[in-house]
HTML snippet that shows the backbone in 3Dmol.js (N, CA, C, O; Angstrom):
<script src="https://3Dmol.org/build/3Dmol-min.js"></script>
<div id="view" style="width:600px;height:400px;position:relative"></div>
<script>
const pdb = `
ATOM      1  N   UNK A   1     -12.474 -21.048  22.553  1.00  0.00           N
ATOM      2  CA  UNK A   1     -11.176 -21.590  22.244  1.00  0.00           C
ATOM      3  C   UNK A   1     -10.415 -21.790  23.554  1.00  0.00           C
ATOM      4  O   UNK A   1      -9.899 -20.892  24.218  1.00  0.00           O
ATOM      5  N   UNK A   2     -10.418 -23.032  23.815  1.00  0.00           N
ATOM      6  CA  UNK A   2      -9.792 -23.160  24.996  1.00  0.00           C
ATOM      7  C   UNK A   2      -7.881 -23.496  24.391  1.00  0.00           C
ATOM      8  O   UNK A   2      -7.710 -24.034  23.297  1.00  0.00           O
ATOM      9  N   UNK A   3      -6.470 -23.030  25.409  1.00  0.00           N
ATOM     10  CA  UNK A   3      -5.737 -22.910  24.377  1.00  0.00           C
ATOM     11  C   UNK A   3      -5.122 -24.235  25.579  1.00  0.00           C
ATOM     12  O   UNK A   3      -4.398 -25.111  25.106  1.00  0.00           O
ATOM     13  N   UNK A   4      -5.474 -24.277  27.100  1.00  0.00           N
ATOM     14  CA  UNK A   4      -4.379 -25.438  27.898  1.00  0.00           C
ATOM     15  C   UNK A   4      -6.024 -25.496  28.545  1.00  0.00           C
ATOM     16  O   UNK A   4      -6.774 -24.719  29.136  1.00  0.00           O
ATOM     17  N   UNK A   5      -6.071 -27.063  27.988  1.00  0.00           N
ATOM     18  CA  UNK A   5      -7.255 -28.143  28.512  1.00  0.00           C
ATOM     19  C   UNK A   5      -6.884 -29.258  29.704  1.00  0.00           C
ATOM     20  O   UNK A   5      -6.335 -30.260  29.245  1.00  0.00           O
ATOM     21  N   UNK A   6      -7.072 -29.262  31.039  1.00  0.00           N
ATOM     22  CA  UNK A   6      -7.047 -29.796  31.773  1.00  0.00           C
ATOM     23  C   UNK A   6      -7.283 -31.463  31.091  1.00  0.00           C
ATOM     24  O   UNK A   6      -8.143 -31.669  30.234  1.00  0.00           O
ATOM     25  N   UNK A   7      -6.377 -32.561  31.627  1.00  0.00           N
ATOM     26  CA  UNK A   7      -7.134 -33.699  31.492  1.00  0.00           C
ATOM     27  C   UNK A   7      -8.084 -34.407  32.038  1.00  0.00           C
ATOM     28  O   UNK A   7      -8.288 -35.551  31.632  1.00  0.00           O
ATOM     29  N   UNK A   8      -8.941 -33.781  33.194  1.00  0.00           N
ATOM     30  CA  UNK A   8     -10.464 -33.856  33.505  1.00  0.00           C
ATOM     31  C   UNK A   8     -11.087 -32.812  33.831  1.00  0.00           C
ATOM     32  O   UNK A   8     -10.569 -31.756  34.196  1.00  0.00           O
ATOM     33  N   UNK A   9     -12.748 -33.146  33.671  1.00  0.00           N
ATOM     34  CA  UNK A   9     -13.359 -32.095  33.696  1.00  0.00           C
ATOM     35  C   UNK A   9     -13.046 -31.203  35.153  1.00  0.00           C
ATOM     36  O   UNK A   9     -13.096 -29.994  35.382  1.00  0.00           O
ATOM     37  N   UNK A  10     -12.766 -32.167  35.856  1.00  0.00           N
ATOM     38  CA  UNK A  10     -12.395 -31.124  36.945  1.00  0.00           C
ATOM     39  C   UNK A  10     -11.387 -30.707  37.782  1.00  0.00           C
ATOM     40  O   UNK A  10     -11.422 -30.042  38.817  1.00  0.00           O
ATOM     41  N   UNK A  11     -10.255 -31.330  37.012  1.00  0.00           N
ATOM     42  CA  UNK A  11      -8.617 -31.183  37.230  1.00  0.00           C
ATOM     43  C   UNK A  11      -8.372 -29.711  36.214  1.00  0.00           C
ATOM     44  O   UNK A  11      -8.872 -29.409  35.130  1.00  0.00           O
ATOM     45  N   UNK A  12      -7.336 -28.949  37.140  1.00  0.00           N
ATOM     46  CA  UNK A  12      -7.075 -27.949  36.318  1.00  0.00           C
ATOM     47  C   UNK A  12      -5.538 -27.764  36.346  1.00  0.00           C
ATOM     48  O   UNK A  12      -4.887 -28.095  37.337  1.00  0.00           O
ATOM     49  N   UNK A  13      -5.037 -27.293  35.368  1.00  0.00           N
ATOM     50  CA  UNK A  13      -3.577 -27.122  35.035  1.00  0.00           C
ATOM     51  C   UNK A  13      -2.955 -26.497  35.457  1.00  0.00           C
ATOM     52  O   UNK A  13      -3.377 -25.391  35.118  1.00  0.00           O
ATOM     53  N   UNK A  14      -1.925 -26.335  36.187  1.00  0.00           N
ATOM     54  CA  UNK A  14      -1.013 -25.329  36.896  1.00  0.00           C
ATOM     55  C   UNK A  14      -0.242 -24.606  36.222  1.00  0.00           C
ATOM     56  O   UNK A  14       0.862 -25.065  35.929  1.00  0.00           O
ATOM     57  N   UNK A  15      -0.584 -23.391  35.830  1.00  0.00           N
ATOM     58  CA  UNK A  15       0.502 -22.220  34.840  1.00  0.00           C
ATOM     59  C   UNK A  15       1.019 -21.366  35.046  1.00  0.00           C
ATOM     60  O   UNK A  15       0.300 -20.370  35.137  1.00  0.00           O
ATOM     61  N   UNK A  16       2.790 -21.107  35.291  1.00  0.00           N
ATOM     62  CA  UNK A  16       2.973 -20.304  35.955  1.00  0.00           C
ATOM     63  C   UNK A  16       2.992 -18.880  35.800  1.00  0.00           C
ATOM     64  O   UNK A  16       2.117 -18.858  34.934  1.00  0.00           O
ATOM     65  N   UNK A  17       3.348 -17.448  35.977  1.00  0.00           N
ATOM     66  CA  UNK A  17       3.412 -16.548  35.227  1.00  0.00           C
ATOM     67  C   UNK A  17       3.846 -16.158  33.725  1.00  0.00           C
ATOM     68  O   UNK A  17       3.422 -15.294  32.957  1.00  0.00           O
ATOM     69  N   UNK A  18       4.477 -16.767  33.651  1.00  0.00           N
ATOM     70  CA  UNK A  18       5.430 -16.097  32.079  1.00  0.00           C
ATOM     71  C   UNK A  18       4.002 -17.169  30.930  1.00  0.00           C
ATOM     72  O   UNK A  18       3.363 -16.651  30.014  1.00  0.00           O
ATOM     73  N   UNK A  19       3.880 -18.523  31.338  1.00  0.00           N
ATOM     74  CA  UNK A  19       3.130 -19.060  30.436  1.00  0.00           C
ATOM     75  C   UNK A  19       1.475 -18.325  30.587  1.00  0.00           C
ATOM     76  O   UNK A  19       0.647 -18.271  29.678  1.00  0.00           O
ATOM     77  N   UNK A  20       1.342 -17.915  31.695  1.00  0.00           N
ATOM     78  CA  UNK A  20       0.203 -17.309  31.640  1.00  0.00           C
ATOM     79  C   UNK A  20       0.045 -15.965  30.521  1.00  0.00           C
ATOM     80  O   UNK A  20      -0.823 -15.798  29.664  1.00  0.00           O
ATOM     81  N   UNK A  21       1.160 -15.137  30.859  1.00  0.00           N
ATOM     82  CA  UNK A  21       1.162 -13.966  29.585  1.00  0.00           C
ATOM     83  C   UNK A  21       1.541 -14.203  28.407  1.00  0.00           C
ATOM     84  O   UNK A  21       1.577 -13.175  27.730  1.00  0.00           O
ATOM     85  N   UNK A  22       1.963 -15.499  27.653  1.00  0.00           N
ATOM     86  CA  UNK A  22       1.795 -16.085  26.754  1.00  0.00           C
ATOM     87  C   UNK A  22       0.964 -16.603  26.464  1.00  0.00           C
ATOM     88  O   UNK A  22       1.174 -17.112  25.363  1.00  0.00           O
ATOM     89  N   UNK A  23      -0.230 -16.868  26.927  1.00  0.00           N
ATOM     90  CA  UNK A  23      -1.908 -17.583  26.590  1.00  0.00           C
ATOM     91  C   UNK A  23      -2.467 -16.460  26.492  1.00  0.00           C
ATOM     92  O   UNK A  23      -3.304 -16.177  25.634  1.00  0.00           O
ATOM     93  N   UNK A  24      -2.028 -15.670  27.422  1.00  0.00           N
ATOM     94  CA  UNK A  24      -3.057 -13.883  27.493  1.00  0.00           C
ATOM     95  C   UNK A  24      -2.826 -13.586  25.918  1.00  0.00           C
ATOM     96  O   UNK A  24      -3.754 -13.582  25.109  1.00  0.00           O
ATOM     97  N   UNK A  25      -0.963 -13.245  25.458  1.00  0.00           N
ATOM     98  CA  UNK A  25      -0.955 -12.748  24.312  1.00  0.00           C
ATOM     99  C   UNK A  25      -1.834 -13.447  23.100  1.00  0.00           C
ATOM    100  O   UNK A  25      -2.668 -12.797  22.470  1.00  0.00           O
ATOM    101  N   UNK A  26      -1.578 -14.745  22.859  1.00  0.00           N
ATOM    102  CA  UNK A  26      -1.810 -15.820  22.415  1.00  0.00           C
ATOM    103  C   UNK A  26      -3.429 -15.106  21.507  1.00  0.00           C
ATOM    104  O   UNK A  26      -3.704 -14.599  20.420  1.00  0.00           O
ATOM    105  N   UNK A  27      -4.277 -15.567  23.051  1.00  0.00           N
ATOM    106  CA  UNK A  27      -4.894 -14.814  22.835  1.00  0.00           C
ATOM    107  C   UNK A  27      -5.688 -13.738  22.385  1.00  0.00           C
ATOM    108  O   UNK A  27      -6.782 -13.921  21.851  1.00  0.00           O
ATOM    109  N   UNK A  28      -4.995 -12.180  22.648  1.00  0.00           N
ATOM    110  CA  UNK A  28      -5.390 -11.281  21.770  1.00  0.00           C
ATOM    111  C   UNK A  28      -5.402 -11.351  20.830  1.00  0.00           C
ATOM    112  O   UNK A  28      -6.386 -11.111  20.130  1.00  0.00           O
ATOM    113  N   UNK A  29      -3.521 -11.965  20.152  1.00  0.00           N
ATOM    114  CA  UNK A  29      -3.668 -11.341  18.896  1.00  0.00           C
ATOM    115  C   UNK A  29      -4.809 -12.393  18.216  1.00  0.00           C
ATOM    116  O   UNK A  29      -5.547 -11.866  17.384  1.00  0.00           O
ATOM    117  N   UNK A  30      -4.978 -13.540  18.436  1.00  0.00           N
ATOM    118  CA  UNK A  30      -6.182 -14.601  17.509  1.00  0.00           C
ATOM    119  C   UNK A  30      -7.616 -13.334  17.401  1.00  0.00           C
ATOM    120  O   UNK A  30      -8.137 -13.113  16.308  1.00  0.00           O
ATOM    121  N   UNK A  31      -7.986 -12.775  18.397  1.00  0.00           N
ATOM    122  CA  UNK A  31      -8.873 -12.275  19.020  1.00  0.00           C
ATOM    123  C   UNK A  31      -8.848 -10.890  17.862  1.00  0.00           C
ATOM    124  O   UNK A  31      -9.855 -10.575  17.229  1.00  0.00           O
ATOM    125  N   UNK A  32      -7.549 -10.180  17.735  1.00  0.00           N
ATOM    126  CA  UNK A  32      -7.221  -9.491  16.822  1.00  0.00           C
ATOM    127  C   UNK A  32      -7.449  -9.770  15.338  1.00  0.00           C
ATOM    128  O   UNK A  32      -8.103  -9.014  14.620  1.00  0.00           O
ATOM    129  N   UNK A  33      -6.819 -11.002  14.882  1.00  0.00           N
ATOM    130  CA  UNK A  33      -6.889 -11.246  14.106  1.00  0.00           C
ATOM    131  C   UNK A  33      -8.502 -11.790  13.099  1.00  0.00           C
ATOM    132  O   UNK A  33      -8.971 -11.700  11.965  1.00  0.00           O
ATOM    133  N   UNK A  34      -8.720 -12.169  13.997  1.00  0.00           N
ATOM    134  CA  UNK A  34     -10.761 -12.562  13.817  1.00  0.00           C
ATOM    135  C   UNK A  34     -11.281 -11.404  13.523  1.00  0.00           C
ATOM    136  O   UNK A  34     -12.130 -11.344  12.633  1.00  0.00           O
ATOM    137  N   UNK A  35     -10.870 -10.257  14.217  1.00  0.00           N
ATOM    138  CA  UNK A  35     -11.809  -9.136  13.782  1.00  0.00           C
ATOM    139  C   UNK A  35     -11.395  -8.503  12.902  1.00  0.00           C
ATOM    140  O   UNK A  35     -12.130  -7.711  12.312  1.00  0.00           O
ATOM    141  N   UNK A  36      -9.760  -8.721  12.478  1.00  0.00           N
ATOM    142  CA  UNK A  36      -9.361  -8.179  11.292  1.00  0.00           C
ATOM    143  C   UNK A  36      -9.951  -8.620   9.633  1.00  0.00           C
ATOM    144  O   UNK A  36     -10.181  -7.951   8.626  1.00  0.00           O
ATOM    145  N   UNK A  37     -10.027  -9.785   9.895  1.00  0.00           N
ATOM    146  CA  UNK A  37     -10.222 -10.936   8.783  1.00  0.00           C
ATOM    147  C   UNK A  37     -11.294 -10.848   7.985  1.00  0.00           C
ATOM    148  O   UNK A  37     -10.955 -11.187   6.851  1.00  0.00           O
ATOM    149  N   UNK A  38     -12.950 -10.419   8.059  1.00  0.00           N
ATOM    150  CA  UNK A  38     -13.954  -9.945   7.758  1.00  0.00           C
ATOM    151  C   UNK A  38     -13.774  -9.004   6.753  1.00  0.00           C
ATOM    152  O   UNK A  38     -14.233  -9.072   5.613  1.00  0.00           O
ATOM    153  N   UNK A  39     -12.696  -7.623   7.495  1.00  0.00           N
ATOM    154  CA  UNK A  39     -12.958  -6.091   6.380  1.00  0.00           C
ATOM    155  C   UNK A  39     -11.268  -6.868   5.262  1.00  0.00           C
ATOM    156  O   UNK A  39     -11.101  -6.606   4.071  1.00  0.00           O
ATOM    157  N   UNK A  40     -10.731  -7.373   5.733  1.00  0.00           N
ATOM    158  CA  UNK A  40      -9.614  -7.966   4.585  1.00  0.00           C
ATOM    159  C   UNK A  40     -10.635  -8.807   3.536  1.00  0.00           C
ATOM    160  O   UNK A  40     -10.404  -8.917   2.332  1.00  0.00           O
ATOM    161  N   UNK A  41     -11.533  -9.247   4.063  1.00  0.00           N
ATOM    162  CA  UNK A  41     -12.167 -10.354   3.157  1.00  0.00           C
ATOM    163  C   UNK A  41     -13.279  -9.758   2.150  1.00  0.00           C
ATOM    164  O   UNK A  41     -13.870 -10.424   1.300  1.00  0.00           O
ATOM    165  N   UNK A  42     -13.416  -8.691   2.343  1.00  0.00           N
ATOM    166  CA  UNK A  42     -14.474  -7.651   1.834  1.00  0.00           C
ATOM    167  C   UNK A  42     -14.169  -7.317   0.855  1.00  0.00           C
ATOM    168  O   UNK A  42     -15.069  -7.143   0.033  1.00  0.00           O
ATOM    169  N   UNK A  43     -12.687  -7.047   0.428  1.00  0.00           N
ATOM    170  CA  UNK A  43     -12.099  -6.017  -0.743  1.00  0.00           C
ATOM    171  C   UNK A  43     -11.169  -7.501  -1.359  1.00  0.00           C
ATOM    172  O   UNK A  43     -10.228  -8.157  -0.911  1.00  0.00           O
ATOM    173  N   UNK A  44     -12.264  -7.589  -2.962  1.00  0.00           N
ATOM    174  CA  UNK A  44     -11.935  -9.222  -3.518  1.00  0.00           C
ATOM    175  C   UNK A  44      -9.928  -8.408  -4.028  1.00  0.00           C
ATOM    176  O   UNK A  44      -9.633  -7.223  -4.186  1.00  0.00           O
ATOM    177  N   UNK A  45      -8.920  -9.785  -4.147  1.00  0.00           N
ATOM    178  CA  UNK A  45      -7.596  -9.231  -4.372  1.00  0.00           C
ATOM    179  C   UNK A  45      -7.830  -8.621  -6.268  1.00  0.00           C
ATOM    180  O   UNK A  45      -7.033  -7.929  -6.901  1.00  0.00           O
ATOM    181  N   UNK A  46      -8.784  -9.020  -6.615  1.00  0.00           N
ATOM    182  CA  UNK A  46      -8.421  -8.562  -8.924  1.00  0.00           C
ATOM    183  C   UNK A  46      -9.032  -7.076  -8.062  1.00  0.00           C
ATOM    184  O   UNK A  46      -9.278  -6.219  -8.910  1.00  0.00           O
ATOM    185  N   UNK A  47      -9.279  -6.655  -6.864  1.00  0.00           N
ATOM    186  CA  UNK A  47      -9.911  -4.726  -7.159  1.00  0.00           C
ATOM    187  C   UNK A  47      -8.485  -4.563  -6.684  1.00  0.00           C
ATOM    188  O   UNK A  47      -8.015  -3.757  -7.487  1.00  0.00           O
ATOM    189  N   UNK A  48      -7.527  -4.889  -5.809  1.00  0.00           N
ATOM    190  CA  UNK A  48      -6.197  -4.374  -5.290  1.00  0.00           C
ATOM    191  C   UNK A  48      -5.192  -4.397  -6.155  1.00  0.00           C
ATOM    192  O   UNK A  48      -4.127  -3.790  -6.036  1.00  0.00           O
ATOM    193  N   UNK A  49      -5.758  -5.605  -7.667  1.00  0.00           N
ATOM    194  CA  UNK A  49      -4.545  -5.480  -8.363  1.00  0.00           C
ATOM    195  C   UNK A  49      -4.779  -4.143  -9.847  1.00  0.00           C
ATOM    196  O   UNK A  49      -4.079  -3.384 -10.519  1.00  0.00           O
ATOM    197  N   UNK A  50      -6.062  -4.502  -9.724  1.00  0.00           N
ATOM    198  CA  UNK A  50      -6.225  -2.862 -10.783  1.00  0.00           C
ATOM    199  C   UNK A  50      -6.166  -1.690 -10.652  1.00  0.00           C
ATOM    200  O   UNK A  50      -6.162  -0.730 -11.423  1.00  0.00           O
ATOM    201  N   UNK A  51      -6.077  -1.955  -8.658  1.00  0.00           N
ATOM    202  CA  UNK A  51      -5.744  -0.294  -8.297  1.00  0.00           C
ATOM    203  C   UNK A  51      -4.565  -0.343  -8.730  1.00  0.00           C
ATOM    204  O   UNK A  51      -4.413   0.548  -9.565  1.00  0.00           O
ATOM    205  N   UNK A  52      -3.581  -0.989  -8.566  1.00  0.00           N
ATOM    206  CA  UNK A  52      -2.317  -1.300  -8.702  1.00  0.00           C
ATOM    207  C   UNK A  52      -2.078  -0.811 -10.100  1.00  0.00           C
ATOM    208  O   UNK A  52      -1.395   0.197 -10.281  1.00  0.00           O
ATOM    209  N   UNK A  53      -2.585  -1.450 -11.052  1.00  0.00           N
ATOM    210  CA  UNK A  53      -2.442  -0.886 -12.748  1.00  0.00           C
ATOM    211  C   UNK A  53      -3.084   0.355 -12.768  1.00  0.00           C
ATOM    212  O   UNK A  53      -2.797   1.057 -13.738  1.00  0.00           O
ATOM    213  N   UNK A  54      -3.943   0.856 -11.892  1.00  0.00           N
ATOM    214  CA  UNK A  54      -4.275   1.855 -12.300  1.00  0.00           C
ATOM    215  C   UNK A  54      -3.278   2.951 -11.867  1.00  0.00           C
ATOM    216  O   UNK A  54      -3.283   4.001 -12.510  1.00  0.00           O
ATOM    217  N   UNK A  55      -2.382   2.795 -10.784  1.00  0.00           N
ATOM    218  CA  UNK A  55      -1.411   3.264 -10.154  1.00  0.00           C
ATOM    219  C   UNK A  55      -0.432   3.735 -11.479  1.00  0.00           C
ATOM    220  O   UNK A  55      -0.296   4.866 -11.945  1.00  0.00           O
ATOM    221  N   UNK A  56       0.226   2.395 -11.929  1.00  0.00           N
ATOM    222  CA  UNK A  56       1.064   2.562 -12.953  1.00  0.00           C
ATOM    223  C   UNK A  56       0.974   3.458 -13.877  1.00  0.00           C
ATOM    224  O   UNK A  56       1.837   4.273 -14.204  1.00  0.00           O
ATOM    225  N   UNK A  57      -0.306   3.283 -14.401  1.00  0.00           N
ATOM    226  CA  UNK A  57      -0.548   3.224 -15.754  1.00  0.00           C
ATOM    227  C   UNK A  57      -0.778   5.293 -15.344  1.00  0.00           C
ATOM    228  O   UNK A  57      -0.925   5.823 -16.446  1.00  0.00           O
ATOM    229  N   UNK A  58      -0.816   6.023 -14.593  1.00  0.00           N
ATOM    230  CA  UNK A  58      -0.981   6.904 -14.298  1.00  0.00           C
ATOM    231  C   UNK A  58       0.193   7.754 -13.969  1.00  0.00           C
ATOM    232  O   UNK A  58       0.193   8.982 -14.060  1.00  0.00           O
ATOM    233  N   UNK A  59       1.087   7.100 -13.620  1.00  0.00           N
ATOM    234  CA  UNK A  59       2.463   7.457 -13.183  1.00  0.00           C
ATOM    235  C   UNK A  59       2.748   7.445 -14.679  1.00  0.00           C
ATOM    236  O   UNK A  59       2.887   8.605 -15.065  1.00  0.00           O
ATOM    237  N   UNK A  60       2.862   6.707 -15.499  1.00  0.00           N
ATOM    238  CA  UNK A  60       3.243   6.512 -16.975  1.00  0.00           C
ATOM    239  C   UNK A  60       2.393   8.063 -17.400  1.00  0.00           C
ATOM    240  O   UNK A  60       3.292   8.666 -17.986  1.00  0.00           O
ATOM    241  N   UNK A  61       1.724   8.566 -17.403  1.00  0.00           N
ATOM    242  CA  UNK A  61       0.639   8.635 -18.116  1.00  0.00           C
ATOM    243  C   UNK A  61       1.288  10.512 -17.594  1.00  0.00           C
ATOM    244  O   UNK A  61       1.172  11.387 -18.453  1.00  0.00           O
ATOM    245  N   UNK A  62       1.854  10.856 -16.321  1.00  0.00           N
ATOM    246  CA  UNK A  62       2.347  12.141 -16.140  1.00  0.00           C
ATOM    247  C   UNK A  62       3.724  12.400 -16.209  1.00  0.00           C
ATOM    248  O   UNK A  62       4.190  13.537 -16.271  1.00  0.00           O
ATOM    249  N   UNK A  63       4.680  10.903 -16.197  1.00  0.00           N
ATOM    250  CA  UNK A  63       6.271  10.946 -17.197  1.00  0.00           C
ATOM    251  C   UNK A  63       6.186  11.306 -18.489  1.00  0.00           C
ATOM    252  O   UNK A  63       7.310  11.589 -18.903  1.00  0.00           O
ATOM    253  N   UNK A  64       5.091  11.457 -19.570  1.00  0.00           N
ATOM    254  CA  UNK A  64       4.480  11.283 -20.782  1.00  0.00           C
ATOM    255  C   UNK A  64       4.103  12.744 -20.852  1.00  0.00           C
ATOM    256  O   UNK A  64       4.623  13.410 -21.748  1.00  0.00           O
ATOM    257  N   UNK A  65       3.381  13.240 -20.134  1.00  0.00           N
ATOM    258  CA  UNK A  65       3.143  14.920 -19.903  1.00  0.00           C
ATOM    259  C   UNK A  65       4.212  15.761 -19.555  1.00  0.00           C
ATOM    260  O   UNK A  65       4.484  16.875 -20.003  1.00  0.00           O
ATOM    261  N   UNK A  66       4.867  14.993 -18.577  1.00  0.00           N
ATOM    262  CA  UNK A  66       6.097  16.301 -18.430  1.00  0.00           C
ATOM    263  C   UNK A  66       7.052  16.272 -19.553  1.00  0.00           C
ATOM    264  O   UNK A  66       7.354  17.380 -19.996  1.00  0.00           O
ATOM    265  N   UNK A  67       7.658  15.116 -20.177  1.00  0.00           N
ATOM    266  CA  UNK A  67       7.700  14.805 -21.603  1.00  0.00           C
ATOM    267  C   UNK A  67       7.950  15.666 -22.499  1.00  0.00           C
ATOM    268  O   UNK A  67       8.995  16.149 -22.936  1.00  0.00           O
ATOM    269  N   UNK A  68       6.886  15.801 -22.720  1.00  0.00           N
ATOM    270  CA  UNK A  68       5.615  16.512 -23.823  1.00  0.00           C
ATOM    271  C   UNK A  68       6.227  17.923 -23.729  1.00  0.00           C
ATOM    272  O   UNK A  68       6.571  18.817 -24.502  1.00  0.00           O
ATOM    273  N   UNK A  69       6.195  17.688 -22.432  1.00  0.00           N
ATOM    274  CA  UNK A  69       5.926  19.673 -22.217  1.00  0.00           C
ATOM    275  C   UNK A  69       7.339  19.652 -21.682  1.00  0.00           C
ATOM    276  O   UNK A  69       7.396  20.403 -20.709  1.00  0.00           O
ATOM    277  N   UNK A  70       7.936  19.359 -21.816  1.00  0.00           N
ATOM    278  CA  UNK A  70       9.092  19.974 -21.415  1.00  0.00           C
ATOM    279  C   UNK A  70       9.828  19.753 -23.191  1.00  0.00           C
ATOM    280  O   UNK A  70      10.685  20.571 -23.525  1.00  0.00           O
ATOM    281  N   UNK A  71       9.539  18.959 -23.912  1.00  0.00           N
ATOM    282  CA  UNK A  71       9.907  19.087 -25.968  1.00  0.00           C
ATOM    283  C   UNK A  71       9.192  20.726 -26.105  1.00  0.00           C
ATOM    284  O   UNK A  71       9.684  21.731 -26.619  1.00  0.00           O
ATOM    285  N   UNK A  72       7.929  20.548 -25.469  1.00  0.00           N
ATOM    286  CA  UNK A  72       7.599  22.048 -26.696  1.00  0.00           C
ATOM    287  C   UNK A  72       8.563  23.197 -26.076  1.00  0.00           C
ATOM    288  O   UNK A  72       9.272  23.921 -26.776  1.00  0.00           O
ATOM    289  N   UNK A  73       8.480  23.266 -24.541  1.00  0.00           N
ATOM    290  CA  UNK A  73       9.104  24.392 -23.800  1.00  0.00           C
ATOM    291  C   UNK A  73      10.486  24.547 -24.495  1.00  0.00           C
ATOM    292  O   UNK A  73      10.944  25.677 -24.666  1.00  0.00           O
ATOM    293  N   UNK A  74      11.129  23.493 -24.879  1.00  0.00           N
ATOM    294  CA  UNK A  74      12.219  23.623 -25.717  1.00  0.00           C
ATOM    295  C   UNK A  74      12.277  24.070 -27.061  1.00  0.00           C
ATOM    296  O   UNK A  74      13.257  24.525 -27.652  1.00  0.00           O
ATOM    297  N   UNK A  75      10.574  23.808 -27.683  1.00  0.00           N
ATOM    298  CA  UNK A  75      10.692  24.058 -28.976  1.00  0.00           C
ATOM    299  C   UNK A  75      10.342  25.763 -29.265  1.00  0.00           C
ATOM    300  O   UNK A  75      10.731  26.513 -30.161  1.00  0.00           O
ATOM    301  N   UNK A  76       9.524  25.970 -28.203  1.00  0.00           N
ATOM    302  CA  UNK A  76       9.359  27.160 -28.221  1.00  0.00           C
ATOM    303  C   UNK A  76      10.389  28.189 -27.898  1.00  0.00           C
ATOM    304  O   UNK A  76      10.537  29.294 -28.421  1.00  0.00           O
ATOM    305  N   UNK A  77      11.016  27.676 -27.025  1.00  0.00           N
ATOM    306  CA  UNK A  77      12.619  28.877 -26.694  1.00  0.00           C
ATOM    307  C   UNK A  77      13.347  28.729 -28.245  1.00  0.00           C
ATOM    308  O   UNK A  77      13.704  29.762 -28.811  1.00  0.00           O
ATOM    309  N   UNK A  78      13.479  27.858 -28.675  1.00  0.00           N
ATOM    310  CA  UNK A  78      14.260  28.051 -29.892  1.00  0.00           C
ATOM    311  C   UNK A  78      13.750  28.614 -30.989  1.00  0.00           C
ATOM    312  O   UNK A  78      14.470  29.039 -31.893  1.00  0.00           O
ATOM    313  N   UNK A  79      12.320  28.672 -31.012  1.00  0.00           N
ATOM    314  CA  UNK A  79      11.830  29.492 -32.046  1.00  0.00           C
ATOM    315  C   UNK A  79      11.899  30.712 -31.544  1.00  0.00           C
ATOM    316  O   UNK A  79      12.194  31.565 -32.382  1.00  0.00           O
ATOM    317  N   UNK A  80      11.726  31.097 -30.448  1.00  0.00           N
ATOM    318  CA  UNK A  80      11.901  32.815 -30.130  1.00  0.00           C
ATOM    319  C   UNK A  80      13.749  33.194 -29.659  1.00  0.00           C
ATOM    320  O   UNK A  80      14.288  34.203 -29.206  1.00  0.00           O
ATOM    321  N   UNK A  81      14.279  31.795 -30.053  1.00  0.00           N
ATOM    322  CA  UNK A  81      15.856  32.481 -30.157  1.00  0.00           C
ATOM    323  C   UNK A  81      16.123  32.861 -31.607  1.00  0.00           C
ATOM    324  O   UNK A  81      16.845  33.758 -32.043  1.00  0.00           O
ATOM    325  N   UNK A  82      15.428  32.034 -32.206  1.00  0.00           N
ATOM    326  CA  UNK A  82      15.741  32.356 -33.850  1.00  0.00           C
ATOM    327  C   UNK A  82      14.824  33.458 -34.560  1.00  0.00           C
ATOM    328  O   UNK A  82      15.063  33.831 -35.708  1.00  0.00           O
ATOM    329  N   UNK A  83      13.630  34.017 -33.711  1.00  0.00           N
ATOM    330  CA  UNK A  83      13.020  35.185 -33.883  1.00  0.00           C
ATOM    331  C   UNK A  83      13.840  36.311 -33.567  1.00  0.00           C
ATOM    332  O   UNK A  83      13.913  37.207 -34.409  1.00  0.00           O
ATOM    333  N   UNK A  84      14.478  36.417 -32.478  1.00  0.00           N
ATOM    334  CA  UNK A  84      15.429  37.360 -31.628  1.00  0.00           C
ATOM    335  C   UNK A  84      16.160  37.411 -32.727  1.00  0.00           C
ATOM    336  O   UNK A  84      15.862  38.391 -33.410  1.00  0.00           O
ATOM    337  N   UNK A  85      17.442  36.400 -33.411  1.00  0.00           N
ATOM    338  CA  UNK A  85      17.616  36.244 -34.365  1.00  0.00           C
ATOM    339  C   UNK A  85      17.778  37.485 -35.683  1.00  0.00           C
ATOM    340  O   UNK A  85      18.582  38.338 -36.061  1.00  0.00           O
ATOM    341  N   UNK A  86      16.238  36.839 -36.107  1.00  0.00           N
ATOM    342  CA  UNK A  86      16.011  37.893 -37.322  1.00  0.00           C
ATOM    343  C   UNK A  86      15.591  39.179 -36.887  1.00  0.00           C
ATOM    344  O   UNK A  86      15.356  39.905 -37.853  1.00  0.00           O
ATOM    345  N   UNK A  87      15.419  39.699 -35.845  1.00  0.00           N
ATOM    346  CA  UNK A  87      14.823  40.907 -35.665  1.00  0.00           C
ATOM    347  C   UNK A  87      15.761  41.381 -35.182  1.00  0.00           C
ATOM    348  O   UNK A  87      15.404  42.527 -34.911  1.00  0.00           O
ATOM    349  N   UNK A  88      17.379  41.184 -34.696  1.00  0.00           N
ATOM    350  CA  UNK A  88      18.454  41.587 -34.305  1.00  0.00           C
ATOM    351  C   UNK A  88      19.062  42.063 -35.925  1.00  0.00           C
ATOM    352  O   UNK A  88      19.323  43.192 -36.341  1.00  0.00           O
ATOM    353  N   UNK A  89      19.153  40.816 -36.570  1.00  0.00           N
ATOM    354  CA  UNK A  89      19.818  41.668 -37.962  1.00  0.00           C
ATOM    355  C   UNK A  89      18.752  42.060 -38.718  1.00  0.00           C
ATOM    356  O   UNK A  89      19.136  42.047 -39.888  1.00  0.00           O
ATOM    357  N   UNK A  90      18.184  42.231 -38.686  1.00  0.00           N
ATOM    358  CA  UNK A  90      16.888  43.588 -39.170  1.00  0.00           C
ATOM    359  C   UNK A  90      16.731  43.205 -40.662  1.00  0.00           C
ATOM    360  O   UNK A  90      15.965  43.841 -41.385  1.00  0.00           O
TER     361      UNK A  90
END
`;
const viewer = $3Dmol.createViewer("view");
viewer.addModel(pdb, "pdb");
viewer.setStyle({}, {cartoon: {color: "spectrum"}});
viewer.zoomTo();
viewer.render();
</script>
């Protein structure tokens, strides 16, 4: 990838510093990005979106348990207040 092409094969372009570390950056990151692109391309997007539901649907799934258990924890204190109750007036 050539990024500043001389207009003959054997004329070359004069670049001064600052544009030079802008071709350098230029550069990497493409250079970066190429090698990124492969392991992104590996993992198809329908497996990222069912992790995704599976995310949800799991979070749902322990709002639903604490729920649960926090009705009986209630149901149970009130049955042993109303046991206390009868065993107070005898």
């Amino acid at each position: 990838m050539l990024l500043l092409r001389a207009p003959t094969r054997t004329a070359y372009a004069k670049v001064d510093a600052e544009a030079a570390r802008q071709l350098r950056a230029q550069y990497l990151i493409q250079k970066v990005l190429e090698e990124k692109s492969p392991a992104a391309r590996s993992r198809p997007p329908a497996l990222v979106r069912v992790k995704a539901r599976i995310g949800v649907r799991l979070k749902k799934l322990r709002l639903a348990i604490r729920s649960v258990r926090v009705r009986a924890c209630r149901t149970l204190q009130r049955h042993l207040r109303n046991l206390r109750k009868l065993i107070a007036l005898g």
